[in-house]
N, C-alpha and C positions, 0 to 999 in steps of 0.2 A: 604229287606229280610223277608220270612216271617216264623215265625218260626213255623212250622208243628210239630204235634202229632204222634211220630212212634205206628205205629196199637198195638205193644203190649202192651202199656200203657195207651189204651183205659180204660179198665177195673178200673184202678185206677184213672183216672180222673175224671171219673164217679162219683166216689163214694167223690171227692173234692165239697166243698159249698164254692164258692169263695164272698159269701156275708157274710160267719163267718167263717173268719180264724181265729186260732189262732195266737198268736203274734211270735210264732216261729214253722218253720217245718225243718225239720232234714228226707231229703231224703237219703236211705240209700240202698244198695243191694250189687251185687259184680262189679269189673268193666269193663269197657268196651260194657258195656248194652243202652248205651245212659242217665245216669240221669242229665249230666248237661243239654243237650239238651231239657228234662224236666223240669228239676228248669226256664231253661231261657223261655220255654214256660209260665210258671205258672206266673212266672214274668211278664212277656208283659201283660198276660190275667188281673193279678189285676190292673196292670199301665193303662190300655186300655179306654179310655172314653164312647166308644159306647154305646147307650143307650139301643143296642141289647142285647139277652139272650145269643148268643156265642158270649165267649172271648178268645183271644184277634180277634178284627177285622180284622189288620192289612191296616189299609183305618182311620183312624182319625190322628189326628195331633199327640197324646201322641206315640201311635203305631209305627207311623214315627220316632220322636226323639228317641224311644229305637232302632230302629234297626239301626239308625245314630249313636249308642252309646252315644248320647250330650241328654236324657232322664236328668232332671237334680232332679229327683227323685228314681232315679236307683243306685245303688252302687255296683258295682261287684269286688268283691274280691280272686282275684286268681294268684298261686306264677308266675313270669315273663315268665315260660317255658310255662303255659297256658295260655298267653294274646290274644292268636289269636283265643281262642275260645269264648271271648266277645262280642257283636256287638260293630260293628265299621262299618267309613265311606265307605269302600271299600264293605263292604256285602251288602249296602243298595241302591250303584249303583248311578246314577247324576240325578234320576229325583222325588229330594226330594224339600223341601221347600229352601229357599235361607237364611233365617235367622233361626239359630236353635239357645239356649242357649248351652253357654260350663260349664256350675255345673253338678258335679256329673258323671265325668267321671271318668273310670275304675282305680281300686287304684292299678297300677303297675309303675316301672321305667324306664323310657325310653332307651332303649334298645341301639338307638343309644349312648347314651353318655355311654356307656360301651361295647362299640361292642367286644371288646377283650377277655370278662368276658364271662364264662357260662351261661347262663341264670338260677333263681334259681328255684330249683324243692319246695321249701317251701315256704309257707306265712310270709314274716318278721314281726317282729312286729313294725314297723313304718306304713305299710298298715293297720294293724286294729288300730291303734293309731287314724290315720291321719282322716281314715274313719269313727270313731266313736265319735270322736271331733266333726266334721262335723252334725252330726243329731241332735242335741241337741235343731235346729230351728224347725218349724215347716215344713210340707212338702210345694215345693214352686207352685205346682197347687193345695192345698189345700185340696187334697185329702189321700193321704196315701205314705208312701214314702216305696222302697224295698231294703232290703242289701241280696245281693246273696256270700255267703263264700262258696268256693269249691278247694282243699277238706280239711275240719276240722278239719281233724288227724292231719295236716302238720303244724297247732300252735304250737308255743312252748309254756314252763308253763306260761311264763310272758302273751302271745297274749290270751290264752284258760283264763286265770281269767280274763284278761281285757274285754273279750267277755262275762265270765261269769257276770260279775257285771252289765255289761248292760243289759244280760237276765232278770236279777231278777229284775230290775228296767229299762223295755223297753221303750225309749220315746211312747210319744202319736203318736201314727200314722204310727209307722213304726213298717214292718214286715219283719220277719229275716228268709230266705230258706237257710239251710245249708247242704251241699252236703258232703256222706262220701262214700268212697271203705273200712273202714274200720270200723264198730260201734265199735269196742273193744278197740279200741286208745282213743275214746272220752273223756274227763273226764263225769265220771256217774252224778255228780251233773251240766252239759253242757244237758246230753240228758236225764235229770226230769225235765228240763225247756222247750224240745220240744217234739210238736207230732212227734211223729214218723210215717214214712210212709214208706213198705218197695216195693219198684221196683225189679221184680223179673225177672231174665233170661226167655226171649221166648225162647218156644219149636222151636223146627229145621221143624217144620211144618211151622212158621209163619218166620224163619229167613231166611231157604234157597228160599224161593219167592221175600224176600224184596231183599237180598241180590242179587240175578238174575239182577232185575228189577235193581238195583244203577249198576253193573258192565254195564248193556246195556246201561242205561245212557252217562256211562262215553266212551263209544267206545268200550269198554273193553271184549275179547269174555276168555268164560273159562268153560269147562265141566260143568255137575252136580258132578262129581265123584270129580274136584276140588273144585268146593266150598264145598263141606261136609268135604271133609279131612279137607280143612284149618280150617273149624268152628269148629271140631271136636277138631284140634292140640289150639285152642282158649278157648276150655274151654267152649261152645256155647257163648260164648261173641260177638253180633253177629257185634260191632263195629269196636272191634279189627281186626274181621274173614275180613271186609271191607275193613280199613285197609291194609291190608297184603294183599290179594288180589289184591288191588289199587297199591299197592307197586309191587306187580310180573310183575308189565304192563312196566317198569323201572321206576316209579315216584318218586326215591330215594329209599332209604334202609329204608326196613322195618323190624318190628319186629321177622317176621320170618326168615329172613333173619341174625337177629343176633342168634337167637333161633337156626338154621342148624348145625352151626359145633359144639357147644354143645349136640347136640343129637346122633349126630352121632359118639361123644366122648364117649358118657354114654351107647352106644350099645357097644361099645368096651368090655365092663367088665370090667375084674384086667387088661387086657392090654392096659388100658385108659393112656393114657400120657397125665399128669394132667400138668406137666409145660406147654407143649407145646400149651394145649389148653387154657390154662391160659392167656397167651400171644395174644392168639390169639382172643378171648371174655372181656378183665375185661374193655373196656371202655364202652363196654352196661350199661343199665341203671342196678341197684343190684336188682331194682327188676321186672324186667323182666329174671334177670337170674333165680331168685329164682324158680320164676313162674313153669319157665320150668324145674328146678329138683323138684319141689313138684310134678310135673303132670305125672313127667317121672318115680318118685317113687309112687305114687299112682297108677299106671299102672304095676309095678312089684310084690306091694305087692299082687293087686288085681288078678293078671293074676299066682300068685302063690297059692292063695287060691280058687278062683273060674272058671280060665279059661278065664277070662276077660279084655279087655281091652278098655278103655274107650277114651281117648285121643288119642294116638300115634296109631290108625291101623292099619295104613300104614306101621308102621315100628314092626307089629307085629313077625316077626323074629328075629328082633337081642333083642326085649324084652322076647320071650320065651327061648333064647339063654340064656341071663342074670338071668333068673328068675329060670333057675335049678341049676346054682352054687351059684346065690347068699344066704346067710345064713341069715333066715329069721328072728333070735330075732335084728341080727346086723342091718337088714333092717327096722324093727322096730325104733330100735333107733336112726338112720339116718333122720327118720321122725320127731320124737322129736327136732332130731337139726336142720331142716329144718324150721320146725316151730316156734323155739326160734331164727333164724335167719330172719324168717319175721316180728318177733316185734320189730328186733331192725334194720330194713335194712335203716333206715336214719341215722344210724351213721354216724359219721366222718370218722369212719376208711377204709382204702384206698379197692376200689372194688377188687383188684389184690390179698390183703394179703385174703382178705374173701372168695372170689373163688378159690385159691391157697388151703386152709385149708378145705374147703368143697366137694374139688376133689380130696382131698387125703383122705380122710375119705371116699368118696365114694368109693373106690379103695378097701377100708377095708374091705367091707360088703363082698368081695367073697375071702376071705382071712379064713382061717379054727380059 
């Protein structure tokens, strides 16, 4: 596998000195931009032996053993729902070396022995236990060891101190890339112990080329007028916009796919039948629901103040429909609890009673 640089992250790697890092980076932006894709480039480049001035080579032995996942200076740390975004044997294909070391593979639970179990959207805290016990040796090529955490919000308080303690007293040698969709989750005294670096959304100049380019790839044929909509319905995320796309070919259900009859509930207005869609949405993820009422109400406020609409184009009808009876201070404050419902959408509390309460509040706003 080799892991490539998407062109819009050119700019910021540039500006990386991979012969003085600091002992901690804290890659941050919004999501669906590709930054683990990044972190794990950055990782191979410092794990890389090549004596050359570009890294990672992807041609030396160390290079190898990371994209086989069995790198045994590598530690990637990510909840069980992302394990298939680690390197591992399958991305790296059969014609690697015959003996690889097995230290320092990816700190997740083996899936099989709990096939019946959701896989879990968080970081437990046995993974950063386990994996930080672990570094306390020195690195075992002697060189510098890497721990990749992605995404950092998803600590709980016990896992965020036990990480914080080892920032402040980093062993020798190793360095810590931590990947966030959300800097404001962080604990503050977690991101005064890293640089920060932030990866920002490409423009739609540099995403609907790439994106072109992966759909022909994959076999995949689709307008120009569809891939704008969907990057647009994305937020210019232009991962996600892949994704979903990838998904429209039938490759399974995708997120726009869950995203559809919610939107097409919230053009309804006050005549939204909020059980019925409730029913029909609350096993999606809570926060891809969110997603889509935060985008669907920043496009009503916005297209009531200025004419505008910025996500949903396509369905600019039943948002200008919505937007003249909806009552704009109530619409206001819908946004507040949108937003007080994204800081807290890893609760425990069941996705049915939360979307239930937040479609009937949205019901509200065109109510006098």
């Amino acid at each position: 596998m080799k892991q490539s640089l998407h062109p819009w992250f050119e700019q910021a790697w540039s500006e990386l000195n991979l012969a003085n890092m600091p002992h901690a980076i804290l890659l941050h932006g919004q999501t669906g931009i590709g930054k683990m894709d990044f972190a794990l480039h950055l990782a191979k480049a410092l794990i890389c032996e090549t004596s050359q001035a570009t890294k990672p080579c992807c041609q030396c032995e160390a290079c190898h053993w990371f994209d086989t996942g069995n790198h045994p200076d590598f530690l990637g740390i990510v909840p069980e729902s992302q394990a298939h975004l680690l390197p591992n044997e399958e991305m790296a294909g059969d014609d690697g070396l015959d003996e690889k070391p097995k230290k320092g593979r990816k700190k997740v639970e083996d899936d099989s022995e709990k096939a019946d179990k959701k896989a879990s959207s968080v970081i437990k805290v046995e993974q950063i236990r386990d994996a930080l016990e672990g570094i306390t040796t020195s690195p075992h090529r002697g060189i510098q060891r890497v721990v990749l955490i992605n995404p950092v919000e998803t600590l709980n308080p016990v896992s965020a101190n036990t990480l914080l303690k080892t920032l402040e007293e980093p062993p020798e040698s190793t360095l810590f890339i931590l990947v966030s969709d959300r800097l404001d989750r962080i604990m503050p005294t977690i991101r005064s112990r890293c640089r920060l670096l932030a990866l920002g959304r490409p423009s739609a100049e540099v995403s609907l080329p790439w994106l072109a380019t992966q759909l022909a790839a994959a076999g995949i044929k689709a307008s120009q007028a569809e891939i704008e909509k969907v990057l647009s319905e994305a937020g210019g995320a232009v991962m996600d916009a892949r994704d979903r796309l990838l998904g429209l070919s039938g490759a399974g259900e995708s997120a726009q796919d869950i995203a559809e009859p919610l939107l097409k509930a919230l053009g309804e207005g006050s005549q939204i039948n909020w059980l019925q869609t409730a029913e029909v949405i609350h096993k999606a993820p809570m926060s891809e629901l969110l997603v889509t009422l935060e985008r669907w109400t920043a496009d009503l406020m916005s297209q009531q103040n200025a004419g505008q609409i910025r996500y949903y184009p396509s369905r600019r009808s039943s948002l200008e429909q919505c937007s003249k009876t909806a009552r704009s201070h109530k619409l206001s404050d819908y946004w507040k609890i949108l937003l007080n419902a994204r800081r807290h959408e890893l609760h425990a509390l069941a996705n049915r009673v939360q979307i239930e309460a937040l479609l009937i509040r949205y019901q509200e706003i065109f109510k006098d």
